[in-house]
Backbone as CSV, one residue per row, in Angstrom:
resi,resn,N_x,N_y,N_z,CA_x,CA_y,CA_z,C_x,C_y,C_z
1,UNK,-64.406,-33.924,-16.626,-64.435,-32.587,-17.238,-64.694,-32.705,-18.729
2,UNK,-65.290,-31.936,-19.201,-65.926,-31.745,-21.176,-64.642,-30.788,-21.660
3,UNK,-63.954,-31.496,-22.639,-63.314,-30.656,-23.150,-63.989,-30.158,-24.811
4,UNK,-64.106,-28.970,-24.928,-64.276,-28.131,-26.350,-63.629,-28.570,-27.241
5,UNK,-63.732,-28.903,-28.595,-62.790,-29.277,-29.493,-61.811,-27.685,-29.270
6,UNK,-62.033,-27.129,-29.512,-60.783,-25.773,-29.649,-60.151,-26.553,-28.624
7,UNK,-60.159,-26.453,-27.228,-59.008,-27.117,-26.472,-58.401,-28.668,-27.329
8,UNK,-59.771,-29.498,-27.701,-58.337,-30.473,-28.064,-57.452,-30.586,-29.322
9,UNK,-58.337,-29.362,-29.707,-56.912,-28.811,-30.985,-55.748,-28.323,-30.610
10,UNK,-56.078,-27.436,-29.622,-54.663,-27.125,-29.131,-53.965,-27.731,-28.440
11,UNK,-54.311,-28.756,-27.703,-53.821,-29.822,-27.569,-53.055,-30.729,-28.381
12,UNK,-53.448,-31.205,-29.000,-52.694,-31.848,-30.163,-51.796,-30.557,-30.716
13,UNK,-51.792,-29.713,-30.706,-50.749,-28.742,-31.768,-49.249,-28.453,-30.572
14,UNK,-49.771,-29.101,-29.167,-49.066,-28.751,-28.147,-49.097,-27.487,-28.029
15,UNK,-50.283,-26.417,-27.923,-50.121,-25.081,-27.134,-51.003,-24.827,-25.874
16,UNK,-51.337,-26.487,-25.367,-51.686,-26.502,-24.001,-50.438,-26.057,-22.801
17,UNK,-51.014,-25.797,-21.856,-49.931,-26.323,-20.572,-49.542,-27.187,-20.520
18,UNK,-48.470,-27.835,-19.335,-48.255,-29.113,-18.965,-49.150,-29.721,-17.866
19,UNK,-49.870,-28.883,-17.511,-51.218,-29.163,-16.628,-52.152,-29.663,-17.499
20,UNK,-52.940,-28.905,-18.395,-53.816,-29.244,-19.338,-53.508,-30.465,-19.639
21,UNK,-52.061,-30.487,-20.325,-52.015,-31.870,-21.084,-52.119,-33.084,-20.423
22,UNK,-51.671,-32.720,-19.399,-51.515,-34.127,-18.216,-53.494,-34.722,-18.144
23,UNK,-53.599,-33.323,-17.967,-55.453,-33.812,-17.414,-56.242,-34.588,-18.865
24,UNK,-56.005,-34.167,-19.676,-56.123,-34.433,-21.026,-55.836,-35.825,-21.352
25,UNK,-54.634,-36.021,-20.960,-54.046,-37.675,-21.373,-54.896,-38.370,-20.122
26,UNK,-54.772,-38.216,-19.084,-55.343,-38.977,-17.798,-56.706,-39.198,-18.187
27,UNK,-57.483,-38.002,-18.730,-59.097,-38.649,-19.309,-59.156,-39.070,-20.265
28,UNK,-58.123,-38.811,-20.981,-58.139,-40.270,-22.412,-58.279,-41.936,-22.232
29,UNK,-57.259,-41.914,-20.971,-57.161,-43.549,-20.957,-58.613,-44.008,-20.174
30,UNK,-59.245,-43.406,-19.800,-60.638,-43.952,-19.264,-61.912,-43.519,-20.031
31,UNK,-61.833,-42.716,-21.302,-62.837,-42.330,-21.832,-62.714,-42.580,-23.336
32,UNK,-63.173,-43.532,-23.977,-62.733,-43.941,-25.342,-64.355,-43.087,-25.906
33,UNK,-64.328,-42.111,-26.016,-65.373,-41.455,-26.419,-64.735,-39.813,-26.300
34,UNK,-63.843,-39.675,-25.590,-62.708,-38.558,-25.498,-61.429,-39.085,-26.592
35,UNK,-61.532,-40.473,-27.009,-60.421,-41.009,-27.696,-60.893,-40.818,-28.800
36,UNK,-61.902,-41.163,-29.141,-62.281,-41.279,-30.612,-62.336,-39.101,-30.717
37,UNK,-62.866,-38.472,-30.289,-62.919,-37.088,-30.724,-61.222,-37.093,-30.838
38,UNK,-60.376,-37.055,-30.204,-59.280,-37.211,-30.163,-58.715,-37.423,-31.691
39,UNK,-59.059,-38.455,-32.035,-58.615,-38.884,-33.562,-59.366,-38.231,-34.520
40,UNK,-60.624,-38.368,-34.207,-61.274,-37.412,-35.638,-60.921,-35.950,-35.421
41,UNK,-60.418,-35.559,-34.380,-59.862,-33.937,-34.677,-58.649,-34.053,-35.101
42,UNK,-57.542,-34.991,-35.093,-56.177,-34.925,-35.656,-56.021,-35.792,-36.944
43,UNK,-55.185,-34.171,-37.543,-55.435,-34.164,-39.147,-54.539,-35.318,-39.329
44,UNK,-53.856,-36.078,-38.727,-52.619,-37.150,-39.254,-53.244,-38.512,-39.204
45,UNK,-54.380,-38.390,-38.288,-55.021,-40.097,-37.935,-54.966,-40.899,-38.666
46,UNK,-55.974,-40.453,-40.183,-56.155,-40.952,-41.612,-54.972,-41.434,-41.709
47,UNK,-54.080,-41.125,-41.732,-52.558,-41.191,-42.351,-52.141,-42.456,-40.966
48,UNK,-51.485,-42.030,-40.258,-51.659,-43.050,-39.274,-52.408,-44.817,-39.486
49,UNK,-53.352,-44.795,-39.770,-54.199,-45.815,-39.805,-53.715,-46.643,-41.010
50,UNK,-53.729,-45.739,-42.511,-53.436,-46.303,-43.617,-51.858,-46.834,-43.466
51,UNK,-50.896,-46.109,-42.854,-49.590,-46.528,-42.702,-49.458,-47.884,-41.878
52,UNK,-50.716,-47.855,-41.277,-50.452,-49.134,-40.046,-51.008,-50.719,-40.794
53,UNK,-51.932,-50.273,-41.913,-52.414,-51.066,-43.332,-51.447,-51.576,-44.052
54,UNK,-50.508,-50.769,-44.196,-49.695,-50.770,-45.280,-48.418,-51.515,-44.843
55,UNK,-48.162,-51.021,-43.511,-46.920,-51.990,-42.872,-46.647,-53.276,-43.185
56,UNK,-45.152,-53.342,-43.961,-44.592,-54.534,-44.487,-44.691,-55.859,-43.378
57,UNK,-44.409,-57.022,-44.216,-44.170,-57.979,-43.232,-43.260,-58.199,-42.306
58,UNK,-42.894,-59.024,-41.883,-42.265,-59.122,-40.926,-40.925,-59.173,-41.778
59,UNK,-40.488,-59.918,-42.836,-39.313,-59.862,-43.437,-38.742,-58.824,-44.306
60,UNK,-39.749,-58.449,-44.998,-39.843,-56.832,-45.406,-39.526,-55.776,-44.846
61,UNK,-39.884,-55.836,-43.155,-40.131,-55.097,-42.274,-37.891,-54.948,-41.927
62,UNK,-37.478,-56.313,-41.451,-36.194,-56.358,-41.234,-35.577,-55.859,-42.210
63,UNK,-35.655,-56.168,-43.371,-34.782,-55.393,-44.581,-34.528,-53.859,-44.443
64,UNK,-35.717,-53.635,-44.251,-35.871,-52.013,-44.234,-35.427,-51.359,-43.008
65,UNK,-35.560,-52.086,-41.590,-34.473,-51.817,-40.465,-33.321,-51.347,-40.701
66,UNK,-32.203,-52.968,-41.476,-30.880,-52.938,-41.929,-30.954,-51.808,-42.835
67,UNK,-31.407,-50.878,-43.967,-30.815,-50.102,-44.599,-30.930,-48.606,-43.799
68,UNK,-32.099,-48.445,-42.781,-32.381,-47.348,-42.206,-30.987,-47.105,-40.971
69,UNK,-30.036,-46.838,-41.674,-28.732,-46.634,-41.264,-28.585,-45.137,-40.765
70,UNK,-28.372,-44.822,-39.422,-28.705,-43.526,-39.268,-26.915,-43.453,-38.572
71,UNK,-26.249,-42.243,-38.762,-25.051,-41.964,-37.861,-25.322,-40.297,-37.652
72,UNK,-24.701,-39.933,-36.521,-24.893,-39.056,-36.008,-25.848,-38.922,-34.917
73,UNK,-25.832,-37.225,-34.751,-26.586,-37.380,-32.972,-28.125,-37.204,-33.641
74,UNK,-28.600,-37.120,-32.923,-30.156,-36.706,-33.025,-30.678,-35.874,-31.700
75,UNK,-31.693,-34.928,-31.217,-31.798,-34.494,-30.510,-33.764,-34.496,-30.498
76,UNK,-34.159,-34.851,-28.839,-35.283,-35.291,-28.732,-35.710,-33.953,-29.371
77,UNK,-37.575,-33.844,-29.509,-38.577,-33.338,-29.658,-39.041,-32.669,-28.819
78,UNK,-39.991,-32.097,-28.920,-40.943,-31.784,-27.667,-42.169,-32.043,-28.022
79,UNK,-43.008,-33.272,-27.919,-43.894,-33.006,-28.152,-45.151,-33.651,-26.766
80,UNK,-46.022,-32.981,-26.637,-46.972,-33.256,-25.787,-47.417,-34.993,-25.145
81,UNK,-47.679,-35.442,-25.690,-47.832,-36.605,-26.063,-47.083,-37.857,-25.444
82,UNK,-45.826,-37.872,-25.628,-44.243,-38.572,-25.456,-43.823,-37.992,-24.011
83,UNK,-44.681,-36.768,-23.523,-43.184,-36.122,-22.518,-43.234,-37.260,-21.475
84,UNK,-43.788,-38.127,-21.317,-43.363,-39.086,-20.031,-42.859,-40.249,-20.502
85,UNK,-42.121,-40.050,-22.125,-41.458,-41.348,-22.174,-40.311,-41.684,-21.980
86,UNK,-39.437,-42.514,-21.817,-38.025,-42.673,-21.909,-37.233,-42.349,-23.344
87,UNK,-36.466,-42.080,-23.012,-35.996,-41.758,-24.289,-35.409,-42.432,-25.239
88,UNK,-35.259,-44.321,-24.737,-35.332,-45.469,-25.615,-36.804,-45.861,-26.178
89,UNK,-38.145,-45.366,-25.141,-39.376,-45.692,-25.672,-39.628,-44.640,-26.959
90,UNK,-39.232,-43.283,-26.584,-39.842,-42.341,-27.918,-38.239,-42.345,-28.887
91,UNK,-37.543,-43.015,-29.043,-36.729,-43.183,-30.217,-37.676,-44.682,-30.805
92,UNK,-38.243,-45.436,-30.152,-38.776,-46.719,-30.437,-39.891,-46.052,-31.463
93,UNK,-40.838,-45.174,-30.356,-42.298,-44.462,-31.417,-41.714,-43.691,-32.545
94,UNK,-40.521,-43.327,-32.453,-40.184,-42.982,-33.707,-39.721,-43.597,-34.300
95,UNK,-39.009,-44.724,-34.378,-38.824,-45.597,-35.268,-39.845,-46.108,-35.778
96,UNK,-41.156,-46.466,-35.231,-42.482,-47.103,-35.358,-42.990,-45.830,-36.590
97,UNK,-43.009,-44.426,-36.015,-43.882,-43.811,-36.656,-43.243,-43.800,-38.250
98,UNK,-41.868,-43.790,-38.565,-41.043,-43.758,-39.804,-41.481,-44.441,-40.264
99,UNK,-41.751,-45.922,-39.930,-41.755,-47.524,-41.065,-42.866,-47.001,-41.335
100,UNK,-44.112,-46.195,-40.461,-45.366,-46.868,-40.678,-45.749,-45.408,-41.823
101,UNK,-45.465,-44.352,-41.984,-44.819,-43.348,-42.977,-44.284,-43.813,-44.108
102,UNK,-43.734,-44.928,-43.851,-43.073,-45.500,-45.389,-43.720,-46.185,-45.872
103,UNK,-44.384,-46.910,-44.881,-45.725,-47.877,-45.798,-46.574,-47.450,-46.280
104,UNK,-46.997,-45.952,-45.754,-47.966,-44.899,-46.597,-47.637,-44.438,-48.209
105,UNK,-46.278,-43.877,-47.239,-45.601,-43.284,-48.999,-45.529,-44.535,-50.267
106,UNK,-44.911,-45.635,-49.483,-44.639,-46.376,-50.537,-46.245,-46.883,-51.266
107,UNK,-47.073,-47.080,-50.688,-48.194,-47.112,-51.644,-49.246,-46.085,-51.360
108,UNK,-48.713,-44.847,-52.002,-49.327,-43.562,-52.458,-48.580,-42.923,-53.356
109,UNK,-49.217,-42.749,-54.344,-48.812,-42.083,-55.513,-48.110,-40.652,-55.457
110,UNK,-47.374,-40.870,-56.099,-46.723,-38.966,-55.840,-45.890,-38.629,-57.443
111,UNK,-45.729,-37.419,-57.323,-45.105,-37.096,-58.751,-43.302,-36.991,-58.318
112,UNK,-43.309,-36.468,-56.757,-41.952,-36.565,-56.160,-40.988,-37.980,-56.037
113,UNK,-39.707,-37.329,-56.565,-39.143,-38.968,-55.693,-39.108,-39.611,-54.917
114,UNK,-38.804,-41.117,-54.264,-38.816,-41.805,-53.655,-38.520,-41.021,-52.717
115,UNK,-37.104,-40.550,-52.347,-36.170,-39.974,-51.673,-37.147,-38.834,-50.984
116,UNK,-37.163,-38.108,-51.980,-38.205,-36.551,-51.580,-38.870,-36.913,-50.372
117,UNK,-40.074,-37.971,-50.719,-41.426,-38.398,-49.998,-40.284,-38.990,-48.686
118,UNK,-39.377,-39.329,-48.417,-39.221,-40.200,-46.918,-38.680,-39.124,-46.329
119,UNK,-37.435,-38.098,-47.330,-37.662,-36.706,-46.254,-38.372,-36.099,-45.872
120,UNK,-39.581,-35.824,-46.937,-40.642,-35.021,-46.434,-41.477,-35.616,-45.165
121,UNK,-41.785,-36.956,-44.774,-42.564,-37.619,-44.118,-41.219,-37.736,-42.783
122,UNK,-40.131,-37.714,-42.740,-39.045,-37.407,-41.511,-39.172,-35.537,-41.054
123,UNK,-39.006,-34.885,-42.145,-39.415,-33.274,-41.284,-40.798,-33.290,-40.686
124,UNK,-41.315,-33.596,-41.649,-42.551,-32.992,-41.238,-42.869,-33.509,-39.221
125,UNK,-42.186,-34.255,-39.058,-42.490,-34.271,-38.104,-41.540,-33.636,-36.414
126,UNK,-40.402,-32.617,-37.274,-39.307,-32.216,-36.739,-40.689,-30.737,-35.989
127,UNK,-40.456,-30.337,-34.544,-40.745,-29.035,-34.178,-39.699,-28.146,-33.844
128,UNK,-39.714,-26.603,-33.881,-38.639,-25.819,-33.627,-37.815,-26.411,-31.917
129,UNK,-38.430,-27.117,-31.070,-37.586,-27.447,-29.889,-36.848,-29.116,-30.868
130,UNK,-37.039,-29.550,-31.422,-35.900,-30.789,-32.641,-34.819,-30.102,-32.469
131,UNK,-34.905,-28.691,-33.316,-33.183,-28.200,-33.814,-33.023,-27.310,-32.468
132,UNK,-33.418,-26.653,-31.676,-33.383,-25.821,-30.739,-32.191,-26.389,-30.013
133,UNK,-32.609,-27.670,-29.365,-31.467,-28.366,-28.658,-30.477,-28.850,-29.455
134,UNK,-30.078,-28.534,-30.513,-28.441,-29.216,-31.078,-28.090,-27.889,-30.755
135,UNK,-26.566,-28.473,-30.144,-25.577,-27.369,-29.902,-24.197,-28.046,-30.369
136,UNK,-23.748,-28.470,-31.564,-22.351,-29.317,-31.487,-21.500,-28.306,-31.387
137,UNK,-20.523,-29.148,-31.096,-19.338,-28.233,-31.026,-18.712,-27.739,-32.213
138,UNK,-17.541,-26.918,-32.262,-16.968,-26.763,-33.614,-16.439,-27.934,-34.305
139,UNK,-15.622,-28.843,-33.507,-14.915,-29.331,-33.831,-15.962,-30.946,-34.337
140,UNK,-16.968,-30.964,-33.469,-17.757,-32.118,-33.824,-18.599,-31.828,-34.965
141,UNK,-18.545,-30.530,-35.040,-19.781,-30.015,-36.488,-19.054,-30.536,-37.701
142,UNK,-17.666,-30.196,-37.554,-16.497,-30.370,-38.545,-16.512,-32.103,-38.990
143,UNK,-16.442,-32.340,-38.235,-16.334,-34.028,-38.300,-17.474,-34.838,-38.699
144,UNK,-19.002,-33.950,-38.588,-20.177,-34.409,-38.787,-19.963,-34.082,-40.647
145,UNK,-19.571,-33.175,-41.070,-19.316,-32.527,-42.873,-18.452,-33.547,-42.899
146,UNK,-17.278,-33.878,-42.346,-16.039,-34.822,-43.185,-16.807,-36.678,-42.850
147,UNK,-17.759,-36.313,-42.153,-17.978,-38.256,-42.655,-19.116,-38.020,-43.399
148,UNK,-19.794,-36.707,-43.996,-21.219,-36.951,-44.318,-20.146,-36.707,-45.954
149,UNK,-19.490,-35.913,-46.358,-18.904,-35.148,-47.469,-17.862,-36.569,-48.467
150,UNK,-17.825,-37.424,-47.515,-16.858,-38.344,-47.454,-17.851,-39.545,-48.526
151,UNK,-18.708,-39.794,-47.577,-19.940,-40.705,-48.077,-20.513,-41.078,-49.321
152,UNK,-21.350,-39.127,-49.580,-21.270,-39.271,-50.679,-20.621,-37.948,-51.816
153,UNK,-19.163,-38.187,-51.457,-18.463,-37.612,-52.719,-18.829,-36.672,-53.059
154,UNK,-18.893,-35.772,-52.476,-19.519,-34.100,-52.661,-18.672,-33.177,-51.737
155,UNK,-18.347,-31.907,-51.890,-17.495,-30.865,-51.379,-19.046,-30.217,-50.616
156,UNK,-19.318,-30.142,-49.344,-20.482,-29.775,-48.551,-20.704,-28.394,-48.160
157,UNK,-18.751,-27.650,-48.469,-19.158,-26.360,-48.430,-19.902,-25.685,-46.913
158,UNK,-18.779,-26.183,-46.080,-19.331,-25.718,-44.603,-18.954,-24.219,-44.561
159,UNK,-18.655,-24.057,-44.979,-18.254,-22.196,-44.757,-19.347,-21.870,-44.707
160,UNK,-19.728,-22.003,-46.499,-20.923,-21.306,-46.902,-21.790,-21.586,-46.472
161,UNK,-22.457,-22.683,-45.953,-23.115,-22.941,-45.019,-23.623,-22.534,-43.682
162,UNK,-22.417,-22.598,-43.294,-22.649,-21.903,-42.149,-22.798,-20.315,-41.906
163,UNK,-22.126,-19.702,-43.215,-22.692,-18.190,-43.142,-23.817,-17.705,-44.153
164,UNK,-24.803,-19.180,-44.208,-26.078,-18.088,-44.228,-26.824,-17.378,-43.650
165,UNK,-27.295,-16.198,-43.972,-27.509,-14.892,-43.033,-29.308,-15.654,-42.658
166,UNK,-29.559,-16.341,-43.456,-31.097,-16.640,-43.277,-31.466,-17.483,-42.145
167,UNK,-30.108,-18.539,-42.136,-30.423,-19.181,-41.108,-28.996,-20.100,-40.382
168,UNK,-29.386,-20.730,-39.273,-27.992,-21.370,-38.046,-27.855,-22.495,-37.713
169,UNK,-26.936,-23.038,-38.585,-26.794,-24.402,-39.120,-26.590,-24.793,-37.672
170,UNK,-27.061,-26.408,-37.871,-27.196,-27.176,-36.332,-26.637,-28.439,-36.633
171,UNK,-26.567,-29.175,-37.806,-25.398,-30.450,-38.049,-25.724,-31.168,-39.418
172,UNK,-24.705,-32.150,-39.527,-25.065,-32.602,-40.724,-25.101,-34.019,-40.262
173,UNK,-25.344,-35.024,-40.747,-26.811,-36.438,-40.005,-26.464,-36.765,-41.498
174,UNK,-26.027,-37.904,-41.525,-26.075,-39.292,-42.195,-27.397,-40.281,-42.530
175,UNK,-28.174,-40.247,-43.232,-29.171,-41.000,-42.952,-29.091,-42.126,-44.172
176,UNK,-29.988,-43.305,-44.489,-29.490,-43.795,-45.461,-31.367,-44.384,-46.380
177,UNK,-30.794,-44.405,-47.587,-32.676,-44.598,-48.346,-32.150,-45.725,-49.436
178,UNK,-32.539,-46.883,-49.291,-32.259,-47.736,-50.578,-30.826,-48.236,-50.460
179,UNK,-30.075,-48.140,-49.573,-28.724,-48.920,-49.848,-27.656,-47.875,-50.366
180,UNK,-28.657,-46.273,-49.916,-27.439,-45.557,-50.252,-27.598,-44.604,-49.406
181,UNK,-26.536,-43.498,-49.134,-26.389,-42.659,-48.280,-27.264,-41.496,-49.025
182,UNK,-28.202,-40.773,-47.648,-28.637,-39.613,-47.549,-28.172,-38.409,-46.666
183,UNK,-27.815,-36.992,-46.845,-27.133,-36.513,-45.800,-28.470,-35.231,-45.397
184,UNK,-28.714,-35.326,-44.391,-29.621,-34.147,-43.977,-28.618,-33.175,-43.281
185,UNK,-28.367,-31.600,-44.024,-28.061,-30.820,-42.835,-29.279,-29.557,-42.500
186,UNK,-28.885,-29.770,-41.290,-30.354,-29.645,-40.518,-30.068,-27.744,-39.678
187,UNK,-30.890,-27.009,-40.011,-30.375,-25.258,-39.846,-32.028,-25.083,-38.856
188,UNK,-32.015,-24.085,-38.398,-33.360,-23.032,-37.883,-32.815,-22.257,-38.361
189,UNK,-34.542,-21.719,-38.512,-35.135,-20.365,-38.905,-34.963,-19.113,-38.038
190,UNK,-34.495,-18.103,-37.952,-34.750,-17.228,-36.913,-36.330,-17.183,-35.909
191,UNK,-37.194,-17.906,-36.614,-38.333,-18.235,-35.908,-38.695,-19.322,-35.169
192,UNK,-37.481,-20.089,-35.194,-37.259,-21.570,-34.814,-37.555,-22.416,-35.906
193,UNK,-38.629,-22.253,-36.308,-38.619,-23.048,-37.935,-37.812,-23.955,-38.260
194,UNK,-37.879,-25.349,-38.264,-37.004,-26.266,-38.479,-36.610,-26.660,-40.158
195,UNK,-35.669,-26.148,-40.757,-35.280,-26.504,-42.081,-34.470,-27.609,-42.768
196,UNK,-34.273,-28.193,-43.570,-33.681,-29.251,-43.733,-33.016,-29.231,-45.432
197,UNK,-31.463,-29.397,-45.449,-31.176,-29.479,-46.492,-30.666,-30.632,-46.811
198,UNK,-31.428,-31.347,-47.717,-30.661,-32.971,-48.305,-30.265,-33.145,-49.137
199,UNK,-29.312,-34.233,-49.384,-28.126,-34.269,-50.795,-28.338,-35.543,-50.689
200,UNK,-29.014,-36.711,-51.725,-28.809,-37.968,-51.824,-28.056,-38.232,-53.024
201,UNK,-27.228,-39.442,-52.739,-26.774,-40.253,-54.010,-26.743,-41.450,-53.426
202,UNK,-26.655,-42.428,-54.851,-26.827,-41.624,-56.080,-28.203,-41.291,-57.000
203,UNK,-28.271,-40.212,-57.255,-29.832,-39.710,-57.532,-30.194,-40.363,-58.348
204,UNK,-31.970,-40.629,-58.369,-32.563,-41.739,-58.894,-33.589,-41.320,-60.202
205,UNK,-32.945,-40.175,-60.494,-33.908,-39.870,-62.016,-33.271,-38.725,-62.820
206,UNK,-33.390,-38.466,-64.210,-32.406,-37.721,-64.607,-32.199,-36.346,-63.977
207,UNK,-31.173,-35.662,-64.513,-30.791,-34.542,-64.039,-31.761,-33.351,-64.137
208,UNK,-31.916,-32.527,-63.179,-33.344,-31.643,-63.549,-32.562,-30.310,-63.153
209,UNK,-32.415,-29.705,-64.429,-30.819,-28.765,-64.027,-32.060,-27.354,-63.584
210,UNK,-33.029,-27.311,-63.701,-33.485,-25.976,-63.091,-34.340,-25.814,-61.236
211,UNK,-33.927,-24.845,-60.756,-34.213,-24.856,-59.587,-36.286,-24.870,-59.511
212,UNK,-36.715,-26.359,-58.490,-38.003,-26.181,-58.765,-38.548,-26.360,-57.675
213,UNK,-39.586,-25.004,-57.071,-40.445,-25.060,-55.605,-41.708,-25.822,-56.192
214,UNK,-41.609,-26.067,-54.581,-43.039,-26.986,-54.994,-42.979,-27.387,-52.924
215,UNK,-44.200,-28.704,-52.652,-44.924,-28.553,-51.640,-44.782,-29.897,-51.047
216,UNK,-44.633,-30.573,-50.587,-44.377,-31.957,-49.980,-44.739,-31.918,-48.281
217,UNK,-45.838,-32.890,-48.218,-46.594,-32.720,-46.643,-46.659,-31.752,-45.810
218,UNK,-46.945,-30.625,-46.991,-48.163,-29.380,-46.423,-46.338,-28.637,-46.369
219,UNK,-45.068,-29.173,-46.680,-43.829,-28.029,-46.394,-43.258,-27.768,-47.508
220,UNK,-42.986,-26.522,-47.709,-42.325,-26.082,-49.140,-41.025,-26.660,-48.862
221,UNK,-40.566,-26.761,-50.725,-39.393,-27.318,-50.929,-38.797,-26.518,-52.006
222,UNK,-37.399,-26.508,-52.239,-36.732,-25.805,-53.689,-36.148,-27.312,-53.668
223,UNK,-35.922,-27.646,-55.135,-34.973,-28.950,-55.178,-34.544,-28.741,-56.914
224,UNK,-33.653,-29.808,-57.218,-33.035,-29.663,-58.062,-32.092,-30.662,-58.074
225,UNK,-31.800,-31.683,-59.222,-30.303,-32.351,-59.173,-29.431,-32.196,-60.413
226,UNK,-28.657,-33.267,-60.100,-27.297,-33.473,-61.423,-27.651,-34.698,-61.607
227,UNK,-26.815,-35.238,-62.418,-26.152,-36.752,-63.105,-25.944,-37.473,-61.696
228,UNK,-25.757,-37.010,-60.114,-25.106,-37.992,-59.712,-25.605,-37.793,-58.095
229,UNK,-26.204,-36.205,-57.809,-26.673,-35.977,-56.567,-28.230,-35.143,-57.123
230,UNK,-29.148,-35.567,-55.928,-30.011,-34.940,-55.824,-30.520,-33.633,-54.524
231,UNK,-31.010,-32.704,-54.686,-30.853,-32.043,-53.549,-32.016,-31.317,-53.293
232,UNK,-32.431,-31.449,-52.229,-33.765,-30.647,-51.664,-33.936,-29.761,-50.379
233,UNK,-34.418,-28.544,-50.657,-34.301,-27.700,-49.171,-35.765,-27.435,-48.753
234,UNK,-36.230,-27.773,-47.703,-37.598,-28.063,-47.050,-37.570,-27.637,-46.041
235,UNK,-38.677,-27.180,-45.773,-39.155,-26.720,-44.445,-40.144,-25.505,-44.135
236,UNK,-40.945,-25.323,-43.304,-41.719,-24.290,-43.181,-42.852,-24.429,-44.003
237,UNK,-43.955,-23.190,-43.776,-44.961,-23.385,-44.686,-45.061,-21.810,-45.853
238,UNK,-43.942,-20.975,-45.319,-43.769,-19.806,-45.943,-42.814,-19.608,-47.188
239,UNK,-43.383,-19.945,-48.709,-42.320,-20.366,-49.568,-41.079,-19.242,-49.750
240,UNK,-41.484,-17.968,-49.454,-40.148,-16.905,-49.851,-39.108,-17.216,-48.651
241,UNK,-38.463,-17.590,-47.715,-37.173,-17.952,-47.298,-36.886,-19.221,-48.021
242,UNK,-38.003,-20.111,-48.620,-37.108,-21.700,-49.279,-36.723,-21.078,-50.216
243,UNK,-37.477,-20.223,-51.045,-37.131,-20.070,-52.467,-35.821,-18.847,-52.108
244,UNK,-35.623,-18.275,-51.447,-34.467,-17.221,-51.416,-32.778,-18.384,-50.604
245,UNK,-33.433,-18.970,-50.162,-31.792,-19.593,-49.662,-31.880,-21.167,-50.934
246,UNK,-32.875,-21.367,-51.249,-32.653,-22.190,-52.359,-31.791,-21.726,-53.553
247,UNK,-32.877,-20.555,-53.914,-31.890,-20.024,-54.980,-30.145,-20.281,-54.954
248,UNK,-30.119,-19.529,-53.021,-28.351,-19.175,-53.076,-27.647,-20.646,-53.176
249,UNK,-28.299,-21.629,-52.534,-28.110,-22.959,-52.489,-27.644,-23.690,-54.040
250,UNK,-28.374,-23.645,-54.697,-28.565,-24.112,-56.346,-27.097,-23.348,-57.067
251,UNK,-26.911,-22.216,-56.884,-25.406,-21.885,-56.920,-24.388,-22.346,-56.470
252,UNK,-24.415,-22.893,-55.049,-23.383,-23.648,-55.031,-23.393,-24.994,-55.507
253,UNK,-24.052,-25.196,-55.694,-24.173,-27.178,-55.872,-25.115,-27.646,-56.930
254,UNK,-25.423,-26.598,-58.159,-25.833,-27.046,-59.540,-24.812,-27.639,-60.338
255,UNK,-23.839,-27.905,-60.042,-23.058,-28.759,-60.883,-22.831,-30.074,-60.652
């Protein structure tokens, strides 16, 4: 069968069927002429390729294992692509796709921080079924703030958190960048929209006491730090909800 590029765009964006997609992948593996359109229609390939260039050595490679310290739950994806994998194989492709993301960022220039660029290159690849499926409990949500709040020495302010009217907090995730703790808490959009608010320490450039939007892998961001934390709220491609719960955000935690 000839597929139209419009189909294998939508394909790749996953707004095929699960029929389509199946037929789709099945003529991939026998048609490397369906493979190559495949890649030159997906906008990430470029990126892909250079990350797979860039990938550290093998000892380089282990270092960066040991600090990629993750606690907490995580909840699969949905994406087209993966749906017939196990769910030790697509935590594997995602571990694969992160390093090979970091080998991009790390040699590509940016005006953003270190920090910024490895969150931005971890959402960007979050879809509204990521946060859809977290459901913690109360009591485990609670416990996810007291080891993330604990970490790094910050009051996390779950109340307020949790009663923003904009959006429905889904957990807070431990992650770690450089030998130090990063905390993602992770909300949807009433549109599903996957959002992400991060607090690293200890922050790695001076204090930038005014609240500043701006754009990191095609997703708006508000960010802003202190002397000792840095903090960034990302997500979506529509800047008036970052910049309106940023704002309220920067109130609590500009000091």
């Amino acid at each position: 069968m000839t597929y139209t590029d419009d189909v294998l765009r939508s394909y790749l964006a996953g707004e095929v069927t699960a029929q389509q997609s199946a037929d789709i992948e099945a003529a991939v593996i026998g048609d490397s002429a369906l493979e190559a359109r495949l890649l030159a229609l997906d906008p990430m390939a470029d990126r892909v390729r250079q990350a797979f260039a860039a990938l550290p050595d093998p000892s380089r490679l282990a270092g960066i294992m040991d600090r990629a310290h993750v606690v907490g739950q995580s909840a699969p994806g949905a994406f087209p692509v993966f749906g017939k994998l196990s769910l030790v194989a697509a935590s594997f492709v995602g571990l694969l796709v992160g390093l090979c993301l970091y080998g991009w960022f790390a040699t590509t220039p940016s005006k953003a921080a270190d920090w910024q660029e490895q969150v931005a290159a971890y959402q960007m690849l979050y879809v509204p079924a990521t946060v859809a499926a977290i459901t913690p409990s109360p009591d485990a949500l609670t416990e996810q703030f007291k080891v993330a709040a604990a970490l790094i020495d910050l009051d996390l302010e779950q109340g307020a958190l949790s009663a923003l009217p904009e959006l429905t907090l889904k957990r807070a995730q431990v992650l770690g960048f450089r030998d130090a703790p990063l905390v993602q808490i992770a909300f949807s959009a009433p549109d599903g929209t996957p959002i992400a608010f991060c607090i690293y320490r200890p922050n790695d450039g001076l204090a930038q006491a005014d609240l500043q939007m701006s754009e990191l892998s095609g997703l708006r961001t508000a960010g802003w730090s202190t002397q000792t934390h840095g903090f960034l709220l990302i997500g979506g491609t529509d800047p008036g909800p970052i910049q309106d719960v940023g704002t309220h955000l920067f109130g609590l935690f500009k000091t």
